[in-house]
mmCIF file as gemmi writes it, N, C-alpha and C atoms, coordinates in Angstrom:
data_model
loop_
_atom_site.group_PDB
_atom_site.id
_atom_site.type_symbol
_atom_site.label_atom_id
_atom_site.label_alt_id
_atom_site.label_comp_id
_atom_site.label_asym_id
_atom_site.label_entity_id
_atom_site.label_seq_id
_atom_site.pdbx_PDB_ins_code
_atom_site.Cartn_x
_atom_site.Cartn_y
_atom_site.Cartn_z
_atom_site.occupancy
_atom_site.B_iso_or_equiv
_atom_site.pdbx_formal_charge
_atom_site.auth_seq_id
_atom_site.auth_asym_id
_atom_site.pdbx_PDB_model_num
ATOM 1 N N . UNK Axp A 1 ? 108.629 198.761 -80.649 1 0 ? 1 A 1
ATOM 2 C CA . UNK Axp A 1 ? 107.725 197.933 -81.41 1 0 ? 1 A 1
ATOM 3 C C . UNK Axp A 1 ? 107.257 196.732 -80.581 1 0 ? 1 A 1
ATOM 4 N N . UNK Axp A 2 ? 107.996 196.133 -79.875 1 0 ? 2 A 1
ATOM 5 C CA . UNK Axp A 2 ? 108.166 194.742 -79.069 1 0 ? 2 A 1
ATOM 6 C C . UNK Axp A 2 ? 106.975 195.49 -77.784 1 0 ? 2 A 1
ATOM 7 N N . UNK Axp A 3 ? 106.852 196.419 -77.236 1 0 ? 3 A 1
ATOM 8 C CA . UNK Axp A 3 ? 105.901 197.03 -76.356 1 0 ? 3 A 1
ATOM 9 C C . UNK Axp A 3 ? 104.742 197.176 -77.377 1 0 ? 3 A 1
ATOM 10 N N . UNK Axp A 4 ? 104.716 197.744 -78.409 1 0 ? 4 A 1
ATOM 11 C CA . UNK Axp A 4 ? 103.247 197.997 -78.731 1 0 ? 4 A 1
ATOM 12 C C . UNK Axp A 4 ? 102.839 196.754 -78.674 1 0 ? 4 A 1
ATOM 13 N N . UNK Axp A 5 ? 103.319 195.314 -79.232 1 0 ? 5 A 1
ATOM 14 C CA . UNK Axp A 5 ? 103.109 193.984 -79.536 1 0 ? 5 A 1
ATOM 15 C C . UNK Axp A 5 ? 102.331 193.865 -78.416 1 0 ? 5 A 1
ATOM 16 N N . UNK Axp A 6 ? 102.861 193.987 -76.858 1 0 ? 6 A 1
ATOM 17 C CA . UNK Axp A 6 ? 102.661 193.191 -75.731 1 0 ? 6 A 1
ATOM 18 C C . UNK Axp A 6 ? 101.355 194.104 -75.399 1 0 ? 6 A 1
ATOM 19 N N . UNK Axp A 7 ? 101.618 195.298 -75.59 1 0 ? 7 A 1
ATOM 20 C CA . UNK Axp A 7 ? 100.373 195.903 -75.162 1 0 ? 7 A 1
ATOM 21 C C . UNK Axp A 7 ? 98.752 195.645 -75.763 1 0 ? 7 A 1
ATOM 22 N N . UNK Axp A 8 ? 99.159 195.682 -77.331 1 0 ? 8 A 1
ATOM 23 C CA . UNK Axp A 8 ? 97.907 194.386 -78.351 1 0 ? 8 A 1
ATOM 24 C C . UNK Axp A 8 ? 97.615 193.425 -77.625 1 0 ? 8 A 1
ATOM 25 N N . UNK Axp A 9 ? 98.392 192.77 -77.406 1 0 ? 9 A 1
ATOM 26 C CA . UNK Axp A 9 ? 97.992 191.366 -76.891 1 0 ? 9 A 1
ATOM 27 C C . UNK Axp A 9 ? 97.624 191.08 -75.121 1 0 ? 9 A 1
ATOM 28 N N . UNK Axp A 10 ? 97.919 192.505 -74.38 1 0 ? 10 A 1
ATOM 29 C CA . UNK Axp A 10 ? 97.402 192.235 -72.852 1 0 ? 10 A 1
ATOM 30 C C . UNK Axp A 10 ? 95.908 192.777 -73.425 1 0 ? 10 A 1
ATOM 31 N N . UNK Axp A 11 ? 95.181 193.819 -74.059 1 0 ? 11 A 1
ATOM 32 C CA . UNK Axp A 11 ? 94.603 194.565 -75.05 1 0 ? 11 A 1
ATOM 33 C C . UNK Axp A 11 ? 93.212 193.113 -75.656 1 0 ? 11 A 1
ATOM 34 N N . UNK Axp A 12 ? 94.209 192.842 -76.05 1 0 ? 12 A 1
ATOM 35 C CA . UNK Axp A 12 ? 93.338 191.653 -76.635 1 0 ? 12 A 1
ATOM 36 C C . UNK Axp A 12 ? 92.616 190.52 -75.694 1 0 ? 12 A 1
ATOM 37 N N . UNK Axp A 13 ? 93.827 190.314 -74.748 1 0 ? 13 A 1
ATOM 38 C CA . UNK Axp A 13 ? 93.042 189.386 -73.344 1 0 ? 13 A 1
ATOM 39 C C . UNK Axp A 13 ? 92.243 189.896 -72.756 1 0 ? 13 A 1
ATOM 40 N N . UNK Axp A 14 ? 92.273 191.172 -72.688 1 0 ? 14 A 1
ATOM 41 C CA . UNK Axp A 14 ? 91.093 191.643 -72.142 1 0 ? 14 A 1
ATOM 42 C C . UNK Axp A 14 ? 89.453 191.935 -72.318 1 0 ? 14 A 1
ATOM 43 N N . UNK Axp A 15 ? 89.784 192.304 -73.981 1 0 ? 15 A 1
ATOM 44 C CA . UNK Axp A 15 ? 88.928 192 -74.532 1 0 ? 15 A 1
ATOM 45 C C . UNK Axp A 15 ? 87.997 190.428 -74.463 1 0 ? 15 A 1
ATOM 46 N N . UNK Axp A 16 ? 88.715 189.275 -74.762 1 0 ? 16 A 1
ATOM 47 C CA . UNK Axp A 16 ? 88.798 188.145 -74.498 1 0 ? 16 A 1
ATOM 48 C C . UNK Axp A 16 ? 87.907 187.468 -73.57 1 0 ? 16 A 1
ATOM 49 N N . UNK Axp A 17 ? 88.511 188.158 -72.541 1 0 ? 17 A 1
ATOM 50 C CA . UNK Axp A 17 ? 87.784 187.652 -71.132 1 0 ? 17 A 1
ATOM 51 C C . UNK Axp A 17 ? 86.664 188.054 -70.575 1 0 ? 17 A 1
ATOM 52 N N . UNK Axp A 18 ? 85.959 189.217 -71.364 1 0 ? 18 A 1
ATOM 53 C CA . UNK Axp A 18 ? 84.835 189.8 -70.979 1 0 ? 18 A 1
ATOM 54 C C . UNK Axp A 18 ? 83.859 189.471 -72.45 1 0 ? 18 A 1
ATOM 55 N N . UNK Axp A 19 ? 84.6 188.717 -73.351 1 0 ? 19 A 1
ATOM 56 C CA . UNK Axp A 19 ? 83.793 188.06 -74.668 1 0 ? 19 A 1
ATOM 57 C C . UNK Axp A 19 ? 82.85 187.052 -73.971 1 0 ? 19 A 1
ATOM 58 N N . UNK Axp A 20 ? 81.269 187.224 -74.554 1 0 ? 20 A 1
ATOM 59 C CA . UNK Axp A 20 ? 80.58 186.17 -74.568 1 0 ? 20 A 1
ATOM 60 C C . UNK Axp A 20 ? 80.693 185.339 -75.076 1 0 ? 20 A 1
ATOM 61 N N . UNK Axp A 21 ? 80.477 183.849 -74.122 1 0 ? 21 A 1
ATOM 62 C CA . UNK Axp A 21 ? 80.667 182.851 -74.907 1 0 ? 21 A 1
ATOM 63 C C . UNK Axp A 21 ? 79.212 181.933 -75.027 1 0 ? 21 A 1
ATOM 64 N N . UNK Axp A 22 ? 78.758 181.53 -75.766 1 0 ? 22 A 1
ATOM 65 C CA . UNK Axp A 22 ? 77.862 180.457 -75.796 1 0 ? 22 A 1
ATOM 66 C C . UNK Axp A 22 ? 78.007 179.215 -74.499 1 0 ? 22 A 1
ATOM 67 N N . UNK Axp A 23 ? 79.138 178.9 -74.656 1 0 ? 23 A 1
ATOM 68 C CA . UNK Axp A 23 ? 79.182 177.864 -74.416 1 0 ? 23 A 1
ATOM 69 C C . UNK Axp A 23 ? 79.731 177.777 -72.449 1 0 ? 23 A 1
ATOM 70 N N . UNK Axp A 24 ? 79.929 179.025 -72.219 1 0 ? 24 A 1
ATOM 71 C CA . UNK Axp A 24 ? 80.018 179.014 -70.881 1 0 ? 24 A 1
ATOM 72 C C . UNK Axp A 24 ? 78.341 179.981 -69.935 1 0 ? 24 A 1
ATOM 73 N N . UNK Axp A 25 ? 78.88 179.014 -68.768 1 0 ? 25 A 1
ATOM 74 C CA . UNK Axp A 25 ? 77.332 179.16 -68.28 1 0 ? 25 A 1
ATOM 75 C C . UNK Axp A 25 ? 77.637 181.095 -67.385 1 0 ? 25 A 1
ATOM 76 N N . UNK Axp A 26 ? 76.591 181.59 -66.756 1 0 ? 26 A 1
ATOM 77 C CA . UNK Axp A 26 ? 76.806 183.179 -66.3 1 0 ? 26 A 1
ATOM 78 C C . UNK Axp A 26 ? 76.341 183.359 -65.256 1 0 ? 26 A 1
ATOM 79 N N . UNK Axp A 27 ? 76.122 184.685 -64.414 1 0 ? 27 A 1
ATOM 80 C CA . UNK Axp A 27 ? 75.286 184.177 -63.407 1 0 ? 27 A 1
ATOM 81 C C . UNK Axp A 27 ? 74.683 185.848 -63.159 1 0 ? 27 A 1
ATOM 82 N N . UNK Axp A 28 ? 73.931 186.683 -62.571 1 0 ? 28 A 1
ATOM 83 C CA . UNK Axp A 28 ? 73.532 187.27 -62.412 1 0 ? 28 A 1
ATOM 84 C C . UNK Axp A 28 ? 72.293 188.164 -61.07 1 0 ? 28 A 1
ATOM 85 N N . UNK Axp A 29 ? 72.708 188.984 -60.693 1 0 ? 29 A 1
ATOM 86 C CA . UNK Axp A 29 ? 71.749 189.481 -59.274 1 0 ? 29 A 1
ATOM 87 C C . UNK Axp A 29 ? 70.396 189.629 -59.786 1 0 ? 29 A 1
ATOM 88 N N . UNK Axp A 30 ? 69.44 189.925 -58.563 1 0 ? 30 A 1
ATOM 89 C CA . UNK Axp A 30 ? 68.42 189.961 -58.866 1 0 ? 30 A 1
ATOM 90 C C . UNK Axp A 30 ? 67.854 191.235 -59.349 1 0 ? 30 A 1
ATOM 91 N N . UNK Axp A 31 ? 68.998 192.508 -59.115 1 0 ? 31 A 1
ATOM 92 C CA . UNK Axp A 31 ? 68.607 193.62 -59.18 1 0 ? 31 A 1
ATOM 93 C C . UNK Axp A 31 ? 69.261 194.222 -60.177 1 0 ? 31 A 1
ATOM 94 N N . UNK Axp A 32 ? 69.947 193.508 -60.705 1 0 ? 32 A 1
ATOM 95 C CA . UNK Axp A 32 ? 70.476 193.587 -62.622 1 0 ? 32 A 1
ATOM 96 C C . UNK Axp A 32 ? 69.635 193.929 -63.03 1 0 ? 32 A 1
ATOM 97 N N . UNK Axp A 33 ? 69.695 194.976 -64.286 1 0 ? 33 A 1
ATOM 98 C CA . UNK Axp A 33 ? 68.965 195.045 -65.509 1 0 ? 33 A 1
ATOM 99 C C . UNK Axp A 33 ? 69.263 195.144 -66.522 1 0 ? 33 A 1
ATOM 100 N N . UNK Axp A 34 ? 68.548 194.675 -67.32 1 0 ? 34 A 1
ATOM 101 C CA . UNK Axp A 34 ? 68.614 194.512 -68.694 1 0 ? 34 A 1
ATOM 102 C C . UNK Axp A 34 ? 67.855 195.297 -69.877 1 0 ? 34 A 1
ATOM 103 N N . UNK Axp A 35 ? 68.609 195.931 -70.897 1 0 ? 35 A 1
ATOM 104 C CA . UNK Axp A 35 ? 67.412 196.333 -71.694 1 0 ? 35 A 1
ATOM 105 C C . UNK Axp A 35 ? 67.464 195.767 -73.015 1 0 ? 35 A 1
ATOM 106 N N . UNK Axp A 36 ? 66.333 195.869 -73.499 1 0 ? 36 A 1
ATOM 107 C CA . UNK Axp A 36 ? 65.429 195.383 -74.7 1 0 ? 36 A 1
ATOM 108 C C . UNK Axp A 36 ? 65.5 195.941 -75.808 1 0 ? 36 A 1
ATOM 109 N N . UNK Axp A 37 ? 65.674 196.439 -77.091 1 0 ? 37 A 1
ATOM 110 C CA . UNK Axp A 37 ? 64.783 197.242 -78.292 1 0 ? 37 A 1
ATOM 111 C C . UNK Axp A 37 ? 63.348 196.734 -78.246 1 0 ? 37 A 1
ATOM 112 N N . UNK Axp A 38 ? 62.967 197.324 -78.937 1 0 ? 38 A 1
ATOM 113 C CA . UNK Axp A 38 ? 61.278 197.413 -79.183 1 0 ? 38 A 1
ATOM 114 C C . UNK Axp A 38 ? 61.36 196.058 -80.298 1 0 ? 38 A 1
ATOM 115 N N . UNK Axp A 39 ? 62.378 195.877 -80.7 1 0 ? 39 A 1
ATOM 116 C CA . UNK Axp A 39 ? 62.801 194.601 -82.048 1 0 ? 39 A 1
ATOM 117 C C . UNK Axp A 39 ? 62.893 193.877 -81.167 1 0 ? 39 A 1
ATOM 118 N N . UNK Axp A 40 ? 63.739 193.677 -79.906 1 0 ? 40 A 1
ATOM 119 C CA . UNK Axp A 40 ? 63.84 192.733 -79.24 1 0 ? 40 A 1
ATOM 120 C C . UNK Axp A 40 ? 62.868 192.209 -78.357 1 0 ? 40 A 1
ATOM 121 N N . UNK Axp A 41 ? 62.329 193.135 -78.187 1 0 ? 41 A 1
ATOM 122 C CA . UNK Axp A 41 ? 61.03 193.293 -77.354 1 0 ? 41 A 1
ATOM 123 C C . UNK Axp A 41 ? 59.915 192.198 -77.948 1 0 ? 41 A 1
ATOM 124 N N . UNK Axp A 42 ? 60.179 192.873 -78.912 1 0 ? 42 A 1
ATOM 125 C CA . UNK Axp A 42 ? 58.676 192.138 -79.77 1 0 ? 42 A 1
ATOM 126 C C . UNK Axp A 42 ? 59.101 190.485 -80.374 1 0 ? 42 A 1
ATOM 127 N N . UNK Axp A 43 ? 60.489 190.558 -80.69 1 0 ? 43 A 1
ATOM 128 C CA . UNK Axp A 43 ? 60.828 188.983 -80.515 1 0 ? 43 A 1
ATOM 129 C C . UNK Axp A 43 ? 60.402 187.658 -79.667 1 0 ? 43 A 1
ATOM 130 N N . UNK Axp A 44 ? 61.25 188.47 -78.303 1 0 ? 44 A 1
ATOM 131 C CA . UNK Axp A 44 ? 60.381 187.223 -76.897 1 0 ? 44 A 1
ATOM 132 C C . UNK Axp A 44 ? 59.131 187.382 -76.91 1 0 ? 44 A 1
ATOM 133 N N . UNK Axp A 45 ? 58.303 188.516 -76.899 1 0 ? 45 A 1
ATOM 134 C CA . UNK Axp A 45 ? 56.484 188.237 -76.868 1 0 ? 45 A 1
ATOM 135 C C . UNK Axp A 45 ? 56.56 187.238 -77.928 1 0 ? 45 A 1
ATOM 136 N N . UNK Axp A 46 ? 56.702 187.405 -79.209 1 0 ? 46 A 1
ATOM 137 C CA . UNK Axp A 46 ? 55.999 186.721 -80.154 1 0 ? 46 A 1
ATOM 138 C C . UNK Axp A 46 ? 56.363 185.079 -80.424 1 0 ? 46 A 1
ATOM 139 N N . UNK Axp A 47 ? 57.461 185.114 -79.569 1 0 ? 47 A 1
ATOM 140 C CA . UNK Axp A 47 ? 57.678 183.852 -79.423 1 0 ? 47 A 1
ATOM 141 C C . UNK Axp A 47 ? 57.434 183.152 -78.81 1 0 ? 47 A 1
ATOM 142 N N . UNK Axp A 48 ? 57.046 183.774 -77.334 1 0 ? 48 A 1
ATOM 143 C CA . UNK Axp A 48 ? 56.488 183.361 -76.248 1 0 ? 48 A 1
ATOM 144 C C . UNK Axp A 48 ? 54.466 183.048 -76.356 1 0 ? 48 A 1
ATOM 145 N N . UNK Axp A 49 ? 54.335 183.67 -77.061 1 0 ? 49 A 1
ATOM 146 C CA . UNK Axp A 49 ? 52.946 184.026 -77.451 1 0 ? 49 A 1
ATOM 147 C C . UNK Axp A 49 ? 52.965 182.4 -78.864 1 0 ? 49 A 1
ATOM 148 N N . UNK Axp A 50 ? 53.609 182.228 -79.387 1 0 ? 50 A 1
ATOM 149 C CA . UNK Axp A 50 ? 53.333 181.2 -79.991 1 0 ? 50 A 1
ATOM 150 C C . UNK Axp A 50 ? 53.969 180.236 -79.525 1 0 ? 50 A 1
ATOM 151 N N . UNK Axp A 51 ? 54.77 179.619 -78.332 1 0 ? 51 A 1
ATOM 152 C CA . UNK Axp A 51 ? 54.862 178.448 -78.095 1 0 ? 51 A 1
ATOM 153 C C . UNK Axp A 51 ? 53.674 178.519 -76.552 1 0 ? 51 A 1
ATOM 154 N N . UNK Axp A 52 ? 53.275 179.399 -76.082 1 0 ? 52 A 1
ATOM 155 C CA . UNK Axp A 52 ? 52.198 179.177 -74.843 1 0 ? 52 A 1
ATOM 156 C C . UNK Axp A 52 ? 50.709 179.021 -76.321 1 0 ? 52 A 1
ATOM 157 N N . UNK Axp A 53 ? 50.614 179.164 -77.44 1 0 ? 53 A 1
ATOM 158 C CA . UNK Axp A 53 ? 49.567 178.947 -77.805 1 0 ? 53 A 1
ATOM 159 C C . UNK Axp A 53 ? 49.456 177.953 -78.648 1 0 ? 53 A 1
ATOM 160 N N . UNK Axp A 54 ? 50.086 176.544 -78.101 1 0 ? 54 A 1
ATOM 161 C CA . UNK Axp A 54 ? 49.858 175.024 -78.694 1 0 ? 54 A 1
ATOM 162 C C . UNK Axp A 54 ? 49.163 174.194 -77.62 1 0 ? 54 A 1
ATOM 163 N N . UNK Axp A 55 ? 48.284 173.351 -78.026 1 0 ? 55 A 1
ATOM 164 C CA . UNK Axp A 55 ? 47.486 172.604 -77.049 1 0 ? 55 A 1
ATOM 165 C C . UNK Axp A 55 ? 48.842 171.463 -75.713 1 0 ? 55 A 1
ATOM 166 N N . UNK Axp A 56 ? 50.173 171.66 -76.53 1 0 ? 56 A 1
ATOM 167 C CA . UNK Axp A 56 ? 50.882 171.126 -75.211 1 0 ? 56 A 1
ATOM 168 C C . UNK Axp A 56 ? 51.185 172.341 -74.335 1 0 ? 56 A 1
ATOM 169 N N . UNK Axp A 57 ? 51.372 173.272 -74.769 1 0 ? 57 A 1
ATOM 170 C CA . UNK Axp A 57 ? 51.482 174.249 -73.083 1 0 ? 57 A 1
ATOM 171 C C . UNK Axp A 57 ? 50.168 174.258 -72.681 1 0 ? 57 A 1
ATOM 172 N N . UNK Axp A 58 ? 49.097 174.28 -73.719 1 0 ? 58 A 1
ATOM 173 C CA . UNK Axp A 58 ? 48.134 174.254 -72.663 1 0 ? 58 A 1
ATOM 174 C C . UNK Axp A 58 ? 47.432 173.558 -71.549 1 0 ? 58 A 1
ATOM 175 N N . UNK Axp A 59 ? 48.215 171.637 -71.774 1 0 ? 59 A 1
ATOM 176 C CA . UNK Axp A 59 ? 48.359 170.803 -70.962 1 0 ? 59 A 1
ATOM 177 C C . UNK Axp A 59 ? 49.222 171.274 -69.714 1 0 ? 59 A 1
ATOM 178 N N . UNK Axp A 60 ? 49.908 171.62 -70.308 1 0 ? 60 A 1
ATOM 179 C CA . UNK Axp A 60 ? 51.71 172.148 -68.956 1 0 ? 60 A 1
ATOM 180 C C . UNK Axp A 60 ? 50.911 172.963 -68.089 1 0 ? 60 A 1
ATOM 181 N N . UNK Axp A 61 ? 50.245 173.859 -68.944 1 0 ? 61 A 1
ATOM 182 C CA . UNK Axp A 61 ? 49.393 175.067 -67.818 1 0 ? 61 A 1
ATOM 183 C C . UNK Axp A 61 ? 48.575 174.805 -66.902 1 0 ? 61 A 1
ATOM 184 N N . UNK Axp A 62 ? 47.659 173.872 -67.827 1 0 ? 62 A 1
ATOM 185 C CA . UNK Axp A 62 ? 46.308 172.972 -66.64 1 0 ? 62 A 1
ATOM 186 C C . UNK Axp A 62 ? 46.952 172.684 -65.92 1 0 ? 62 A 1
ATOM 187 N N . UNK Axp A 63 ? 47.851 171.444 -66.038 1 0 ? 63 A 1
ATOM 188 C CA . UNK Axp A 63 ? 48.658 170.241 -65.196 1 0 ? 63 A 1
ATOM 189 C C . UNK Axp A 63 ? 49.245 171.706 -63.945 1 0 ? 63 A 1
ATOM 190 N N . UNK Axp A 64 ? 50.132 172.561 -64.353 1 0 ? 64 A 1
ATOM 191 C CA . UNK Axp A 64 ? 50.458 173.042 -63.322 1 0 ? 64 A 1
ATOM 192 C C . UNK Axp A 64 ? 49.286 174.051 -62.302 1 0 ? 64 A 1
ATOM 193 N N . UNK Axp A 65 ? 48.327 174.249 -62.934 1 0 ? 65 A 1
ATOM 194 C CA . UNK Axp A 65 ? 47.409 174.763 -62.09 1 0 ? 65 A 1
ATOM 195 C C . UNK Axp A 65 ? 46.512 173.622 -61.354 1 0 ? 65 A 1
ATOM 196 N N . UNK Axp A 66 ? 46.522 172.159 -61.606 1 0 ? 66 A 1
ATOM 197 C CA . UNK Axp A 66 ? 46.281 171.477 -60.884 1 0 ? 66 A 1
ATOM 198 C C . UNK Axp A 66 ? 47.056 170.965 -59.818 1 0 ? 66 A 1
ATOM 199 N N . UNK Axp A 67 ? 48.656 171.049 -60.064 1 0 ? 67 A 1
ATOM 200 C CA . UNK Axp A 67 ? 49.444 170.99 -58.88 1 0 ? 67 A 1
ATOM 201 C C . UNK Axp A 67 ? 49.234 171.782 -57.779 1 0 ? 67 A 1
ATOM 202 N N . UNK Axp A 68 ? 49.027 173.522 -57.993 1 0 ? 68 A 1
ATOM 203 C CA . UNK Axp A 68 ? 49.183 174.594 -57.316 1 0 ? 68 A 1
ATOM 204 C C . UNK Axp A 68 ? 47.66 174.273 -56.294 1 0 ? 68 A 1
ATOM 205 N N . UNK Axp A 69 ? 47.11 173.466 -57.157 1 0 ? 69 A 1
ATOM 206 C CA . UNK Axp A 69 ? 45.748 173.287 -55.608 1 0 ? 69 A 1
ATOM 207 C C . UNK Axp A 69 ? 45.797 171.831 -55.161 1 0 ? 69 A 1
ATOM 208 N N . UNK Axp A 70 ? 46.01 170.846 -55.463 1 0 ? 70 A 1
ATOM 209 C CA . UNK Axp A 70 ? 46.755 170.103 -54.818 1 0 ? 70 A 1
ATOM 210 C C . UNK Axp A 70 ? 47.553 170.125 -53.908 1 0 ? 70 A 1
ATOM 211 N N . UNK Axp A 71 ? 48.483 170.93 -53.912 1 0 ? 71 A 1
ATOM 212 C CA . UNK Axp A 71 ? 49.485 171.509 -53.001 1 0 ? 71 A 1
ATOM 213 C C . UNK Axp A 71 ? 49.154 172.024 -51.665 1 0 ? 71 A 1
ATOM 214 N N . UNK Axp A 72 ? 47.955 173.181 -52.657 1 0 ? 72 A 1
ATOM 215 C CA . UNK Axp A 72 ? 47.491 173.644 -51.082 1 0 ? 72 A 1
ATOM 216 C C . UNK Axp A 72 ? 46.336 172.994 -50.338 1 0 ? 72 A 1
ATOM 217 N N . UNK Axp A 73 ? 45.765 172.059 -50.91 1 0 ? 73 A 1
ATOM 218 C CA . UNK Axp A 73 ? 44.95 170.731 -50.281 1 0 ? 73 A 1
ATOM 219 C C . UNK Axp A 73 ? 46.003 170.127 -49.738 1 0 ? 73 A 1
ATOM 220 N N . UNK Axp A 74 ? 46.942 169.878 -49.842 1 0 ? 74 A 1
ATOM 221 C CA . UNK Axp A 74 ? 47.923 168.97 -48.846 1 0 ? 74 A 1
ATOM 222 C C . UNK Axp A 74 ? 48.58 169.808 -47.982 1 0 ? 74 A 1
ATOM 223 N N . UNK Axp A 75 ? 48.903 170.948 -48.236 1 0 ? 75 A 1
ATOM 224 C CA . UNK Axp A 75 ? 49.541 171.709 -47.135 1 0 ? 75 A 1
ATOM 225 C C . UNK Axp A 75 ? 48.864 171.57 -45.703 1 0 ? 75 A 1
ATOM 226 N N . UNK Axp A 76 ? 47.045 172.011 -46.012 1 0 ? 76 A 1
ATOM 227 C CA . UNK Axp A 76 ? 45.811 172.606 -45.152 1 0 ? 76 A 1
ATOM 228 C C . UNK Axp A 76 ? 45.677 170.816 -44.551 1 0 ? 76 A 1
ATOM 229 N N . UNK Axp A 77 ? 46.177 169.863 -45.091 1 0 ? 77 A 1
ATOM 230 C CA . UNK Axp A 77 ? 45.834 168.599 -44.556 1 0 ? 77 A 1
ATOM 231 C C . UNK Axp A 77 ? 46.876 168.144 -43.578 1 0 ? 77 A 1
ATOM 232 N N . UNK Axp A 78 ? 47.831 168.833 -43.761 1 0 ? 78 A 1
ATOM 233 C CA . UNK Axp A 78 ? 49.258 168.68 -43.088 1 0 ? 78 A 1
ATOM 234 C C . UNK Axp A 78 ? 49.155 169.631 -41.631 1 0 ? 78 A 1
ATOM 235 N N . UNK Axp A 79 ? 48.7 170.671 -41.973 1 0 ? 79 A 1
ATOM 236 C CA . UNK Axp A 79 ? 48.841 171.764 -40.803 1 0 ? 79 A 1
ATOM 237 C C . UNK Axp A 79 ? 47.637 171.025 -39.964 1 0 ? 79 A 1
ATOM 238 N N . UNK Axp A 80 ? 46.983 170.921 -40.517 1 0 ? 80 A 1
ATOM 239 C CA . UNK Axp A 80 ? 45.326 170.314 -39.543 1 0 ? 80 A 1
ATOM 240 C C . UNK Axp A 80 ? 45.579 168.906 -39.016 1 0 ? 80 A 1
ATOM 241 N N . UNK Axp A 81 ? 46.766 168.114 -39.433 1 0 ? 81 A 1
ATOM 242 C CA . UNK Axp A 81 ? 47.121 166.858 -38.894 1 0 ? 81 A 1
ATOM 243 C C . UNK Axp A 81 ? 46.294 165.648 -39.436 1 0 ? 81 A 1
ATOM 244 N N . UNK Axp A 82 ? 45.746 165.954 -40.687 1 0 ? 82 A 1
ATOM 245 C CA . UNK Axp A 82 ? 45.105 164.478 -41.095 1 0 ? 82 A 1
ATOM 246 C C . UNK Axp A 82 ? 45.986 164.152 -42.245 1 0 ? 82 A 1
ATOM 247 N N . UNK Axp A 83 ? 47.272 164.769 -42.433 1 0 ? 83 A 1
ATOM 248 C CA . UNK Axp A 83 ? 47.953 163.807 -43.321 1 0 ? 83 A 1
ATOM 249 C C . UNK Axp A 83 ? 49.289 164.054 -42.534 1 0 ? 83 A 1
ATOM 250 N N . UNK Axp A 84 ? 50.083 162.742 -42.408 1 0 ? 84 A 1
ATOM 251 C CA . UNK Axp A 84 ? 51.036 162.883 -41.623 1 0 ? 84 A 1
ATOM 252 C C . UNK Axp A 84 ? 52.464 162.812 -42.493 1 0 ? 84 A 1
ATOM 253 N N . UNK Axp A 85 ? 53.676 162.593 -41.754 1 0 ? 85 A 1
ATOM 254 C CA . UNK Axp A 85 ? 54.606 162.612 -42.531 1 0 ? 85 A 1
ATOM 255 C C . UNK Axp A 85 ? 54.884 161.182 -42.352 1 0 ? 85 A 1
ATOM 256 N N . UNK Axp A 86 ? 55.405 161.001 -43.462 1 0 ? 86 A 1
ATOM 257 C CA . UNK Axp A 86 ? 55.939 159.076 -43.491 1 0 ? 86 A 1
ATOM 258 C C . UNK Axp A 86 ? 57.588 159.165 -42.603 1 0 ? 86 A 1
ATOM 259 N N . UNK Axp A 87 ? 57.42 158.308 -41.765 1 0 ? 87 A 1
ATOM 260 C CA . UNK Axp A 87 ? 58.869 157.972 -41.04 1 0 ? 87 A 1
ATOM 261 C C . UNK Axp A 87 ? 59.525 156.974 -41.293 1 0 ? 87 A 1
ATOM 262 N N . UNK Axp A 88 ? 60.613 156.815 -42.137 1 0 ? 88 A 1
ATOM 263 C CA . UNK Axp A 88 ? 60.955 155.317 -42.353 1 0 ? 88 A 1
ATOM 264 C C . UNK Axp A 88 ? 62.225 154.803 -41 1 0 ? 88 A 1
């Protein structure tokens, strides 16, 4: 009886340790995959689809498509030598 006990309970740690937790962080390759239901599926679109369709992502979006050429106006100013690097 005292063995089945221990065996429940190595049984149970194991379980345990491969339990998701909220509250601990995870980490994952790039070549992981993951799958979806068609329920789940349609969850992230529709959620994604209504927070990209409020006039603040649509600020976030401009703003970052004005960085992305900015960027490369300063890159092309950098390589060509009319903007230099600051040396302190």
């Amino acid at each position: 009886m005292l063995l089945l006990i221990l065996k429940t309970i190595k049984m149970s740690e194991i379980e345990n340790a491969n339990a998701y937790d909220v509250n601990k962080k995870y980490t994952w390759g790039p070549e992981d995959t993951f799958q979806l239901s068609g329920r789940e599926f349609g969850l992230v679109l529709n959620a994604l689809r209504s927070v990209l369709n409020t006039p603040e992502a649509a600020q976030i979006i401009l703003a970052n498509e004005a960085n992305k050429s900015i960027e490369e106006v300063m890159a092309k100013a950098v390589s060509s030598g009319v903007v230099k690097e600051v040396t302190e």
